[in-house]
C-alpha positions in Angstrom: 55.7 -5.7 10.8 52.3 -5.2 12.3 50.9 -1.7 12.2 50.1 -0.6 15.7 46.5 0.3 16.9 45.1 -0.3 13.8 41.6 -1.0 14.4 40.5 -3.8 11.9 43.9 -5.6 13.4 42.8 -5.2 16.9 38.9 -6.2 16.3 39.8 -9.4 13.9 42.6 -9.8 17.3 39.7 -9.6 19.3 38.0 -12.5 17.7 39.9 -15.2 19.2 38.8 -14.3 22.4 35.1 -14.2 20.8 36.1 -17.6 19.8 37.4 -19.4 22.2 35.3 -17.8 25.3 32.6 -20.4 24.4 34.7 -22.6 25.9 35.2 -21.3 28.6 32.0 -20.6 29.6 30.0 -24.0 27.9 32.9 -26.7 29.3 34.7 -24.9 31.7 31.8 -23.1 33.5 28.3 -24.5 33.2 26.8 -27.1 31.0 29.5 -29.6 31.3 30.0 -29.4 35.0 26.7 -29.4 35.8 26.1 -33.0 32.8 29.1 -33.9 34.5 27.6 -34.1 37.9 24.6 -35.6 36.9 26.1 -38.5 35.0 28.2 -39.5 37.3 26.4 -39.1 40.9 24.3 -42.8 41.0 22.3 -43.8 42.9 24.4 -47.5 43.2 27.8 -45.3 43.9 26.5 -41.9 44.8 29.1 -39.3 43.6 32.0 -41.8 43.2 33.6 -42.5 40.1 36.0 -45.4 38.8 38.4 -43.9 36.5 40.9 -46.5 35.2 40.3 -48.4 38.2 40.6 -46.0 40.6 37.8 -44.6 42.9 37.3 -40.9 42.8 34.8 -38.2 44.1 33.9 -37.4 40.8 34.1 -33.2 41.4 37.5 -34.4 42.6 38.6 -36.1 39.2 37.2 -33.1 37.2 39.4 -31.3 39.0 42.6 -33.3 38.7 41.9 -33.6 35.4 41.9 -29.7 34.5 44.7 -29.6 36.8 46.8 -32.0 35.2 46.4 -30.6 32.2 47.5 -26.9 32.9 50.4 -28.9 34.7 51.3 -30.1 31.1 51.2 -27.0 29.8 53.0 -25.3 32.4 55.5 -27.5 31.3 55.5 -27.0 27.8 54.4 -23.5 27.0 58.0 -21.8 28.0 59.7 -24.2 25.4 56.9 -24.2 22.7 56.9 -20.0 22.9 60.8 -20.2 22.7 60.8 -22.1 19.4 57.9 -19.9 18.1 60.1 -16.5 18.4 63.1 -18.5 17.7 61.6 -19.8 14.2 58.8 -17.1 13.4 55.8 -20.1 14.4 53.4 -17.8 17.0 50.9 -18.1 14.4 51.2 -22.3 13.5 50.7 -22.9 17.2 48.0 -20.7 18.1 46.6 -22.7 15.1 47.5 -25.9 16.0 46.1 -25.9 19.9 43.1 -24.1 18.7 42.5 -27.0 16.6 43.3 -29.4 19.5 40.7 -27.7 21.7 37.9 -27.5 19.0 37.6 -30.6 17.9 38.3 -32.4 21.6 35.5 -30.3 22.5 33.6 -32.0 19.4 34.8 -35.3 20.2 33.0 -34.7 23.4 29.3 -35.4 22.1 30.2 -39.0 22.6 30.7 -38.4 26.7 28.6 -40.4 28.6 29.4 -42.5 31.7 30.2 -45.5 30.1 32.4 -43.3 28.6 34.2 -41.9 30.9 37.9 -42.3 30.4 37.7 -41.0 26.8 35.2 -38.2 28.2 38.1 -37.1 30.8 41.1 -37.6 28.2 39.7 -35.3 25.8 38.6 -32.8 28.8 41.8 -32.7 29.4 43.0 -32.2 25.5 40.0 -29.2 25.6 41.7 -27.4 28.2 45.4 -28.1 27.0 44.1 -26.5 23.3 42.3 -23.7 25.1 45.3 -22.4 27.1 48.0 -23.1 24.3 45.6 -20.8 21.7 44.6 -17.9 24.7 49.1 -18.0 25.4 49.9 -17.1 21.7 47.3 -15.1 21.3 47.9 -13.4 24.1 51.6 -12.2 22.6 50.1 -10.4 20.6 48.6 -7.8 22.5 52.0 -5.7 22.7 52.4 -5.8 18.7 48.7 -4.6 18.0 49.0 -2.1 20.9 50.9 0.7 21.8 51.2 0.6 26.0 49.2 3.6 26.2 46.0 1.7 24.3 46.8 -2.2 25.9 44.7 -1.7 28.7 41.9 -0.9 26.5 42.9 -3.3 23.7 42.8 -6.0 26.3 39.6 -5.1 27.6 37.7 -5.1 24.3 39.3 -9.0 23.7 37.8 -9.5 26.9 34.2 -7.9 25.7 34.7 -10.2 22.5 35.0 -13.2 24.6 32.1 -12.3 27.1 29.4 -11.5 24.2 30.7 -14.0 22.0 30.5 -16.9 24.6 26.6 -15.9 25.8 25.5 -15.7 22.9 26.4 -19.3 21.9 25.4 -20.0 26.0 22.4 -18.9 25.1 21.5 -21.1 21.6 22.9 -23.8 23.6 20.1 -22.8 27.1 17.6 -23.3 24.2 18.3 -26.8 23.8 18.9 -27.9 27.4 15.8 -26.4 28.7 13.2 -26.9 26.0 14.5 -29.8 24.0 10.9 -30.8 23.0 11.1 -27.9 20.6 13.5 -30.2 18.8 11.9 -33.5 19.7 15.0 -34.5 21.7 13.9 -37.3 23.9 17.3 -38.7 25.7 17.9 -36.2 28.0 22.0 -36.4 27.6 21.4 -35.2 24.1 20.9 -31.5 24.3 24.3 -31.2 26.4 25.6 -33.5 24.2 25.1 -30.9 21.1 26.3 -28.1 23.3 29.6 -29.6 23.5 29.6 -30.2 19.8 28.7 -26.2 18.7 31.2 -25.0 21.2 34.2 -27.2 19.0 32.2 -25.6 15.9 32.1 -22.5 16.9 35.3 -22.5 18.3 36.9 -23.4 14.9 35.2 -21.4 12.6 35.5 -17.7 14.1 39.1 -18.4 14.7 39.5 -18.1 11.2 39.1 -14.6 11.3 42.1 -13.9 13.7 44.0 -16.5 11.7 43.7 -14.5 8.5 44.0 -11.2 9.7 47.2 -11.9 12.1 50.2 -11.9 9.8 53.2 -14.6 10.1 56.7 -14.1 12.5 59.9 -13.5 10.7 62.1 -15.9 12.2 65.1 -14.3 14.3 68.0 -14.4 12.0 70.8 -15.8 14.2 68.2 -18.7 15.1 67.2 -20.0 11.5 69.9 -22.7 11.5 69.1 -23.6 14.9 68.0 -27.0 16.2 64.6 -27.0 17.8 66.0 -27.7 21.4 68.9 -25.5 20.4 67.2 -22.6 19.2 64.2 -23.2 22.2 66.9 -22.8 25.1 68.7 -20.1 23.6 65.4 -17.9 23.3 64.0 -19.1 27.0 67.6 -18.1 28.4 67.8 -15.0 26.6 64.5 -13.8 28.0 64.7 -15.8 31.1 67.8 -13.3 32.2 66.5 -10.1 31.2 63.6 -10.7 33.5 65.5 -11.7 35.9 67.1 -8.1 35.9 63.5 -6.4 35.8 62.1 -6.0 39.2 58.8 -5.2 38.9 57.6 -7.6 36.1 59.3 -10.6 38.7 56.9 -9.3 41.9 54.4 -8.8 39.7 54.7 -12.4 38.4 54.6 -13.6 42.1 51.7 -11.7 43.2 49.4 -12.7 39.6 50.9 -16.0 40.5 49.3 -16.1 44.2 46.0 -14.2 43.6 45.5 -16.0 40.2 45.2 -19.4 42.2 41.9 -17.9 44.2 40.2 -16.4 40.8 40.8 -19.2 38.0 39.4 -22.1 41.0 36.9 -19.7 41.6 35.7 -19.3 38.1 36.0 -23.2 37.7 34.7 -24.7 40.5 31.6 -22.4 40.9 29.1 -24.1 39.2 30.0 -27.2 40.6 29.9 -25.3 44.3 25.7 -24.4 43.3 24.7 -28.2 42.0 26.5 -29.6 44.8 26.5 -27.7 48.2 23.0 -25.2 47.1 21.6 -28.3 45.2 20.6 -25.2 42.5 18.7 -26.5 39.3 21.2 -26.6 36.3 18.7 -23.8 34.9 19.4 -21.9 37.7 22.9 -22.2 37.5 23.3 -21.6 33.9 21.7 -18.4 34.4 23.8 -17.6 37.3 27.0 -17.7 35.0 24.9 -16.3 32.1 24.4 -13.0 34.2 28.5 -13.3 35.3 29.4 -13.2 31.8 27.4 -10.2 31.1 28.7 -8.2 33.9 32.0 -9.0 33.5 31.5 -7.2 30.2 31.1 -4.2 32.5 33.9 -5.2 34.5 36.8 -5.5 32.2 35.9 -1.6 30.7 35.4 -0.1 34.4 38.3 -1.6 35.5 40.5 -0.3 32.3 38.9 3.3 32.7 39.5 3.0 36.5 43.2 2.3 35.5 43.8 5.6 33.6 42.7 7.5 36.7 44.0 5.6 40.0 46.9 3.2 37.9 46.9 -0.6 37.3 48.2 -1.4 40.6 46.1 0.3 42.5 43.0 -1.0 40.4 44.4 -4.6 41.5 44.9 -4.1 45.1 41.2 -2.8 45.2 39.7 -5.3 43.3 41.8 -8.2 45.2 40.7 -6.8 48.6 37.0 -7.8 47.3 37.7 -10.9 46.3 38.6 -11.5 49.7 35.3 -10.4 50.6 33.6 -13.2 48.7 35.5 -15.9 49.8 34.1 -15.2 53.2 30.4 -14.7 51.6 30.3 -17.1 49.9 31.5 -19.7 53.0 28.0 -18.6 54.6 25.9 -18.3 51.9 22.8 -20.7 52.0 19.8 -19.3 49.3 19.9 -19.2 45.5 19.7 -15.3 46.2 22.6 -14.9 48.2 24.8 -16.7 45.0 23.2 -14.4 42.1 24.1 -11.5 44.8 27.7 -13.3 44.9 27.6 -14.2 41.1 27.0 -10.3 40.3 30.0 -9.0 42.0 32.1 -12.2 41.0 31.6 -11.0 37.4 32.2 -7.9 38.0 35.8 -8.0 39.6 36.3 -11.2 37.1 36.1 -9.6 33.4 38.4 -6.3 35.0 41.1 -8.7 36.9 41.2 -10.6 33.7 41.9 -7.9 31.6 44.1 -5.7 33.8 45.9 -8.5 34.9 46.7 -9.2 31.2 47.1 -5.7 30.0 49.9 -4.7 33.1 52.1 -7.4 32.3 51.8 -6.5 28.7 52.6 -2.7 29.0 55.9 -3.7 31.4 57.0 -6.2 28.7 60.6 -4.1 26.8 58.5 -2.0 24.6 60.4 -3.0 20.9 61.2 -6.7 22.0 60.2 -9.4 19.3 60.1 -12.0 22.0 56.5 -11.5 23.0 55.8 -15.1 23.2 58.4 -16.2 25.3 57.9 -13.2 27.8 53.9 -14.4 27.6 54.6 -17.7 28.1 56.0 -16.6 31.8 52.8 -14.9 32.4 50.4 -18.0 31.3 52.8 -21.0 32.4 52.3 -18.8 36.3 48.7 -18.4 35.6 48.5 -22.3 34.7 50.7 -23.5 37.2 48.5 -20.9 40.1 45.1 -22.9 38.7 47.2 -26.4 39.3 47.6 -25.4 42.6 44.5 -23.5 43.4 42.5 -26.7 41.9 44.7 -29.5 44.0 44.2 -27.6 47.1 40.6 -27.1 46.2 40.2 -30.6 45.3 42.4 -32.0 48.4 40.8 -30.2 50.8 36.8 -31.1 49.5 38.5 -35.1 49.5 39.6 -34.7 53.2 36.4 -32.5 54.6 33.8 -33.7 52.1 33.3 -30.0 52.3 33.2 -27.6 49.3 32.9 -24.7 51.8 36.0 -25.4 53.1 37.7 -25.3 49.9 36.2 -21.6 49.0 37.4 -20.4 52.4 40.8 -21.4 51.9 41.3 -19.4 48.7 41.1 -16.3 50.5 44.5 -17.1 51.8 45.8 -16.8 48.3 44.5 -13.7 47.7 45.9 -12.3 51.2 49.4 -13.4 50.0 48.8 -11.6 46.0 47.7 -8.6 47.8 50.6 -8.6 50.0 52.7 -8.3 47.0 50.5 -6.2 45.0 51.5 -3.4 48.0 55.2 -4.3 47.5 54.7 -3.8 44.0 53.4 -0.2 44.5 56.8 0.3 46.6 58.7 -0.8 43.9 56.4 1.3 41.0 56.9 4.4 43.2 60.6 3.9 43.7 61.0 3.8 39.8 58.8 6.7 38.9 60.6 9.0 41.4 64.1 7.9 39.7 62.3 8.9 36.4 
């Protein structure tokens, strides 16, 4: 049994976030989307790509890559999480996909174009690992936590994650824009090494979670179990008590819709500046640089903002501006305009992430030892919103040959989320007044 709102818990807790942010950030965010780009726009081919002998827009493929893989995962995270309660393994698979992800990411020092297919399949394997480890370690949050400290438990994960990742952004800036300090001539290499530290990195300060967070007890009725046995019994167990709880099941549907306008967002803005503002890949690696660092702000505004107007109403606010830059950023034109739009972007991002995470936590039965399995509803929506949000981003940039298009689009997603958001208020009002 893990003592609650013990402090060295929750900051060797926080780690993984410290972790596996570099991720996020290095692959997900800058320095591979913008080496990805410039490998594979030609001039023979322009920004066309063959990937097992099929012609893609190569921002296109990116993007039904990361899509496929949260797809996967969608898939396999409710029956994974199942087992893990069911057998007392939270820990070996937060292990396991961490080690996935870091060493995919290592693996992809070797991406080049002639590359390619291996580059995308262990893209693909990256993000899989990343989303696997951030689910598990996600189920924590209400066994560290009380529900009175989760909002702010959440948010200092999210700090951990934010500092953690610039700081290696910021060793790896050092070798992409002055690799002559290093006498790095070929100018794929510094990139190159980038993706390798991140898989480094990644690995090593996950240790400290690892070692800190003690095993799962297995459920006693489920020891004897088969895996698909014991799997289904735990996913129908949970499946039906949320079924019963009416707010976590709008809440689901509204994360579900405005999730699909932040994670595209967050995933396919660098590749919106190299492409559509033609922005240096300095330029943009400083734009995210400075996102990072104010979503730091972000995640502890929005958690003290929580305490005094409630996590709902901290949502609907914060969704009704990310409306707002989905139609700025449709007309923006200059480099200024996007550190202006990158500066509130990272603002709402670190406290959407963090609420978002912290609300479903704190609604979760308070003594239940099926965290994972109730988690793995939250991230298989999440996953399954970013599937979406990417296909429609990617569909509609294939049929328009118009990123702009794309980013306007998502607004609609965030219409629909906040439409729900103020049925969710209904149905939090409705309950407290029973109370």
């Amino acid at each position: 049994m893990i003592e609650k709102n013990n402090k060295k818990t929750i900051r060797s807790w926080a780690f993984f976030d410290w972790a596996n942010s570099a991720y996020n950030l290095v692959i997900t965010s800058t320095i591979f989307p913008v080496y990805y780009v410039a490998i594979t726009t030609t001039k023979a081919h322009g920004d066309e790509v063959t990937f097992f002998g099929k012609t893609f827009i190569n921002t296109v493929l990116s993007n039904y890559a990361l899509a496929f893989a949260y797809l996967v995962m969608v898939v396999l995270l409710p029956v994974l999480s199942s087992y893990a309660d069911a057998k007392g393994k939270r820990k070996f698979f937060m292990q396991l996909f961490t080690y996935i992800g870091s060493f995919a990411c290592m693996a992809l020092f070797f991406f080049k174009l002639e590359t390619l297919e291996i580059g995308i399949i262990c893209f693909v394997l990256a993000a899989m690992g990343y989303v696997g480890g951030v689910m598990f370690n996600n189920s924590y949050l209400p066994i560290i936590a009380s529900p009175e400290n989760q909002d702010k438990v959440s948010a200092q994960g999210f700090s951990y994650g934010y500092i953690g990742s610039v700081i290696l952004q910021l060793i790896c800036f050092v070798f992409v824009l002055k690799p002559e300090l290093f006498g790095i001539k070929d100018p794929s290499l510094p990139a190159q090494i980038s993706f390798l530290l991140v898989g480094i990195w990644w690995f090593l300060f996950a240790q400290i979670p690892f070692k800190a967070l003690p095993k799962d007890l297995p459920n006693d009725v489920s020891i004897r179990k088969s895996f698909i046995k014991s799997s289904f019994d735990e996913f129908t167990k949970v499946y039906n008590q949320l079924k019963k709880m009416r707010f976590l099941k709008t809440y689901l549907i509204a994360f579900f819709f405005y999730s699909m306008g932040v994670q595209t967002i967050m995933l396919a803005a660098a590749g919106f500046g190299a492409k559509v503002l033609k922005l240096a890949s300095g330029s943009l690696i400083a734009v995210i640089l400075i996102i990072q660092l104010v979503a730091i702000l972000g995640a502890w505004l929005m958690s003290l903002l929580a305490k005094r107007m409630g996590n709902i109403n901290v949502l609907i606010l914060v969704v009704l501006i990310w409306i707002g830059c989905c139609i700025y950023g449709y007309t923006i034109t200059t480099e200024t305009q996007f550190y202006a739009l990158a500066a509130i972007v990272g603002l709402i991002m670190g406290g959407i992430q963090s609420l978002s995470r912290s609300t479903y936590s704190k609604n979760i039965p308070e003594h239940t030892t099926d965290t994972a399995s109730f988690f793995s509803f939250y991230d298989a929506t999440e996953k399954l919103a970013i599937v979406i949000g990417l296909f429609s981003f990617a569909l509609i940039e294939g049929l328009t040959h118009n990123m702009r298009q794309s980013i306007i689009a998502l607004a609609s997603f965030f219409i629909v989320g906040l439409i729900f958001l103020a049925i969710l208020r209904k149905i939090e009002r409705k309950e407290l007044t029973k109370l």
